[in-house]
C-alpha positions, 0 to 999 in steps of 0.5 A: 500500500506504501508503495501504491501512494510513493508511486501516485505521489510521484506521478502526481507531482510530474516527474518526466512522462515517459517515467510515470507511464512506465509506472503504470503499466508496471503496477496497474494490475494491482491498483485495479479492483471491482470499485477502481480501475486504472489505466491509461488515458490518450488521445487527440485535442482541438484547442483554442484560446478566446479574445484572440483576433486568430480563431483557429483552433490548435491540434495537439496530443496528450497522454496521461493515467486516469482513476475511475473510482465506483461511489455507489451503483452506477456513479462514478468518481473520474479523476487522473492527470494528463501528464502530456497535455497541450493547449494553446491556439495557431495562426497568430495574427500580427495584432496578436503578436503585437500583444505578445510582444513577440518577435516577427521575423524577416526572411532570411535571405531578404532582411527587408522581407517578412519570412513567411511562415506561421506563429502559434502560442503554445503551452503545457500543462498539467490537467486534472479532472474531478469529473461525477461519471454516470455508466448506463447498462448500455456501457454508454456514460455521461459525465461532468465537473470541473478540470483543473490545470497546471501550466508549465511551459509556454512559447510563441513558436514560429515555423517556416519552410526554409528550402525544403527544411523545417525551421522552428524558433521558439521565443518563450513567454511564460510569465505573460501567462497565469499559472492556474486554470480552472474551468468545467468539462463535459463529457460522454463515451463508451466502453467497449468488449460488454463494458470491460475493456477499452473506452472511447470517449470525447470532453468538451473543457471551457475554462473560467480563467483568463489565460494572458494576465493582461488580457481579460476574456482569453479563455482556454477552450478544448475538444478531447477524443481519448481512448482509455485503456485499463491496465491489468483489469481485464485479466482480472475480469477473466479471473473472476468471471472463472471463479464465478463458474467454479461456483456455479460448477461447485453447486451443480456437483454438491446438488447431483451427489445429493 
């Protein structure tokens, strides 16, 4: 049990992602059981940031372990990190960078042109859900509650297409941006193989947090497709769905020699 809280509490804390995943795949079978399951949580993300002049919206992964904790019958508490996660928004436009502050670059060979490429904001976090999880009979689920985030690092990215070769500069800018994020998900899936094996789902977030100190209304926004994986609960199921037949058999033989 001392080992199982070591563990959560270093992955929690955000040691290196490769490390924490590791992890979980090495000691998921024994933190899963009949009221918790663990395993991991990966997928896609459309992200963007509202008061920005660019409206386009960022694709980004994420990658991370979830808890899912029976409270009573079919509710359920949802909770996790994601370790790897992104936000952020593309195509900046120039009043945005002007609000960044960040630079615009001139081409290369032409310092009198402007190079040609595209500028983004980017971010890291670390996110937390505490979402209340309803699962229907159907294997169907619904789910809502508020997420949490930690950011971490953040950049304006500049890409560009230099004679076939990709060049990116990054122009960091952590400290125009607040830490905290906080906001509501909403969320809705289902679990595959008769509701005990993989799940697939999609989260709506929007975030109650402005996300440039001095900008109000830039809130984070984001649709998550992920794909839940538990680990060792299957082979747990399979265990317990024989021991369930071993008794079945049991009672059948003790009523036949009777």
């Amino acid at each position: 049990m001392k080992k199982t809280v070591l563990v959560f509490f270093t992955l929690f804390i955000g040691f290196q992602s490769h490390s924490q995943v590791l992890i979980t795949l090495l000691l998921g079978d024994k933190l899963n059981s009949p009221n918790l399951e663990f395993g991991l949580e990966g997928g896609i993300n459309w992200t963007n940031i509202s008061g920005m002049e660019t409206n386009d919206f960022a694709r980004k992964l994420n990658l991370g372990f979830y808890f899912d904790i029976r409270i009573k019958n079919q509710w359920f508490l949802y909770t996790g990190v994601l370790v790897k996660a992104n936000m952020g928004v593309d195509k900046l436009t120039d009043n945005d960078l002007a609000f960044l502050g960040a630079t615009i670059y001139n081409d290369f060979d032409d310092p009198n042109q402007r190079a040609e490429g595209d500028y983004s904001q980017k971010m890291n976090y670390f996110l937390i859900p505490a979402l209340a999880k309803y699962k229907f009979k159907n294997h169907m689920y619904v789910e809502a509650g508020p997420q949490f985030g930690l950011m971490y690092k953040s950049w304006v990215e500049f890409e560009a297409d230099i004679d076939g070769r990709d060049a990116i500069i990054k122009e960091y800018n952590k400290e125009k941006i607040n830490k905290l994020d906080a906001g509501i998900m909403l969320g809705m899936g289902y679990t595959l193989f008769e509701g005990s094996g993989w799940t697939l789902g999609a989260k709506y977030y929007y975030g109650f947090v402005d996300v440039y100190k001095e900008r109000a209304g830039t809130k984070n926004s984001s649709i998550f497709l992920k794909l839940n994986i538990p680990i060792g609960a299957g082979e747990g199921a399979k265990q317990k769905a024989a021991e369930k037949a071993a008794k079945k058999k049991a009672r059948k033989e003790a009523k036949e020699n009777k």
